[in-house]
C-alpha positions, -999 to +999 in steps of 0.1 A: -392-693-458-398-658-443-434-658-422-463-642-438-476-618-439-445-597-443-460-560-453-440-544-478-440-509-465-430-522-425-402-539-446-387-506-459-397-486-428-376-508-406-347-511-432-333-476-446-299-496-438-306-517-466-325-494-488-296-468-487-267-497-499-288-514-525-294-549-506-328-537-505-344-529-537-383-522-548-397-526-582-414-503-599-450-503-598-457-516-629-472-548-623-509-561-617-514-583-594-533-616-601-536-652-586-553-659-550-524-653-532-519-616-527-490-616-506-458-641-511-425-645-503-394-662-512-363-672-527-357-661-564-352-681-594-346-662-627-357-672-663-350-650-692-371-656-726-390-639-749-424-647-763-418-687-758-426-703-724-416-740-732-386-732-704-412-714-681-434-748-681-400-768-676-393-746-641-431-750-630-428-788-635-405-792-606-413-787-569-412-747-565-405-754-528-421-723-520-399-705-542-405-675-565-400-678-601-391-646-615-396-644-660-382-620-681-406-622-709-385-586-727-416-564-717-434-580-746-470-570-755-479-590-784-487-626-770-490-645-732-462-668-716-488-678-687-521-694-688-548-711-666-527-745-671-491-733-662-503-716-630-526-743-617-491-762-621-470-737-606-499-741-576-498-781-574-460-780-574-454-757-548-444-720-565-449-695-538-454-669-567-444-660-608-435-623-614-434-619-650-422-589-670-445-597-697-481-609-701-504-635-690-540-653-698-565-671-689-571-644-663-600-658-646-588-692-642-551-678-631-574-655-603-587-692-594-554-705-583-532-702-548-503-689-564-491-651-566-487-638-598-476-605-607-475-593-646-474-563-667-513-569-683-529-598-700-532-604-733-552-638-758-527-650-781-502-676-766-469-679-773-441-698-793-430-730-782-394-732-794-375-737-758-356-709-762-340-688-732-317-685-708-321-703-669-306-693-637-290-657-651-293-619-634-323-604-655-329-563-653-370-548-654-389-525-634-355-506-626-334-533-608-308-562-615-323-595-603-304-628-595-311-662-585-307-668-547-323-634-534-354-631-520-388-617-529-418-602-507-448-591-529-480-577-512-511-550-528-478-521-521-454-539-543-424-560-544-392-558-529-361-577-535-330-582-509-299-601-512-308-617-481-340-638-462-354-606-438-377-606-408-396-573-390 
């Protein structure tokens, strides 16, 4: 895994290369930032669902192997697909970090746990629990395509996203 801290803004100063052919992508700042660990890194695995996180708890009960799970929940605003309980998992197993395109609760025990967590707000009500979604597929939010097997760097800037593992 790529050494931390990696600062997001050195990362695109030292890389127009990438930036300029699309192997280097940022986010847009939409996201809060949440969890103990404010900076992470890693490689990506996607999860596509939508107001249901029984496949979200199925990822965060394996080894994360400093990996970063990446969720998109559709933007939704009307219920959580992380609590207090799926992060302190997604801490014990290993998950270097959870970016979410949706919302989270439990805010003050998620703030707790060493984990990153990045998500659009937070919100009470929890979700379904029907297992429905779709694992290991490209998912597009905050303006860019994302697919399993790239890599994430999130810090207080932002994120970024490259096909490959960088170093400064």
């Amino acid at each position: 895994m790529a050494s931390l801290p990696l600062a997001t803004a050195e990362v695109c100063d030292s890389n127009a290369g990438l930036i300029l052919n699309g192997d280097l992508r940022a986010l847009q700042p939409i996201f809060r930032i949440y969890g103990r660990r404010q900076i992470f890194a890693g490689p990506v695995v996607t999860l596509k669902i939508f107001e249901d996180n029984v496949l979200l708890r199925e990822f965060l009960e394996v080894k994360g192997h400093g990996r970063v799970l990446v969720v998109d929940a559709g933007g939704s605003m009307r219920c959580a697909v992380l609590g207090g309980n799926l992060a302190q998992l997604a801490q014990n197993n290993g998950w270097a970090g959870i970016v979410i395109n949706g919302c989270i609760r439990d805010v003050d025990e998620i703030n707790g746990c060493d984990v990153g967590i990045r998500a659009l707000n937070s919100h009470p009500m929890k979700s379904n629990k029907k297992g429905v979604g779709e694992k290991h597929v490209p998912v597009t939010f905050a303006g860019t395509r994302i697919c399993d097997g790239e890599w994430l760097y999130a810090d207080s800037d932002g994120i970024l996203l490259s096909n490959s593992e960088l170093t400064v």
